[in-house]
N, C-alpha and C positions, 0 to 999 in steps of 0.2 A: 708157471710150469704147466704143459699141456703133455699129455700120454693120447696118442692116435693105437688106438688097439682096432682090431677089424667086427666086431658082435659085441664081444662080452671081454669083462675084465676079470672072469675066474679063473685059477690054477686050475681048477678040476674038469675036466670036461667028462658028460654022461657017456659018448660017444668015443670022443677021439682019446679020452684020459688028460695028461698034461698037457695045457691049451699054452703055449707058447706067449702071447700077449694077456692070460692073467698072470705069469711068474712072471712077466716084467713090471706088470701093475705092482704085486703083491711086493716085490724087492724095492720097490721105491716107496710104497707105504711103510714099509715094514722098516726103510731107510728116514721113516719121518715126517715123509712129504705127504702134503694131501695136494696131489697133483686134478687139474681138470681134464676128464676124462675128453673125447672127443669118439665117435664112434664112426671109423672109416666106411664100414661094411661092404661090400662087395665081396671079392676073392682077387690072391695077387695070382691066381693059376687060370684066370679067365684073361682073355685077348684085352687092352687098352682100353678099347673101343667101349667095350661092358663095364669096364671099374668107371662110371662115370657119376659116380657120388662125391659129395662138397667135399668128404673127406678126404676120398683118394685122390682125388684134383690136389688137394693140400701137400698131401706126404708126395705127390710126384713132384711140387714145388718143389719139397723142403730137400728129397735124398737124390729125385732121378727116378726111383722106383716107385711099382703099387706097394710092395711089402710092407706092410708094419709088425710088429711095435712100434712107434716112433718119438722118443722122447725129444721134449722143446725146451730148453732150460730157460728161466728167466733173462737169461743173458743172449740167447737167441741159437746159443751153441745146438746141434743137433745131433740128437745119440741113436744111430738107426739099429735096432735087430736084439732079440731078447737076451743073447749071453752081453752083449756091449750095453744093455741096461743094467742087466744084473751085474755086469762089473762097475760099472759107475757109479750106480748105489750102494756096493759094498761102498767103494773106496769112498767115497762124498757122504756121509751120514750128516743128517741134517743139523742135529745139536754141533758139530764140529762146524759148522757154517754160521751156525748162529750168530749175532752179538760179535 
């Protein structure tokens, strides 16, 4: 399982407050998972041209878009955008998958 966040994978941000890709981090840990982080960086509010980091190349792959969060499930399913993590993780808890 890979999470594509863009900087950082905290809920809190000093700056902006609630950082959108650490509550979808956090909702998947918090769900269990020790997902492997992948760090997009760039911004999905800059032209194409500029998002041209391995990551954002990746997540254009995987949705179409620069935007992350972007969750990678073992199974290769793809969960783009932080309420569609944080429902995923609700619903999917990882002990429920287990075994």
């Amino acid at each position: 399982m890979r999470i594509y966040v863009c900087w950082d994978n905290k809920a809190r941000h000093p700056i902006i407050g609630e950082h959108p890709c650490g509550v979808a981090y956090e909702a998947v840990v918090d769900a269990g998972y020790d997902p492997e982080v992948v760090k997009a960086y760039g911004w999905a509010k800059l032209p194409q041209a500029l998002n041209f980091t391995s990551g954002r190349k990746q997540v254009r792959e995987l949705t179409g878009k620069d935007e992350v969060p972007v969750l990678v499930l073992d199974d290769g399913e793809v969960v783009a955008g932080t309420d569609e993590i944080v429902a995923w993780a609700k619903a999917n808890p990882a002990a429920a998958t287990a075994g």
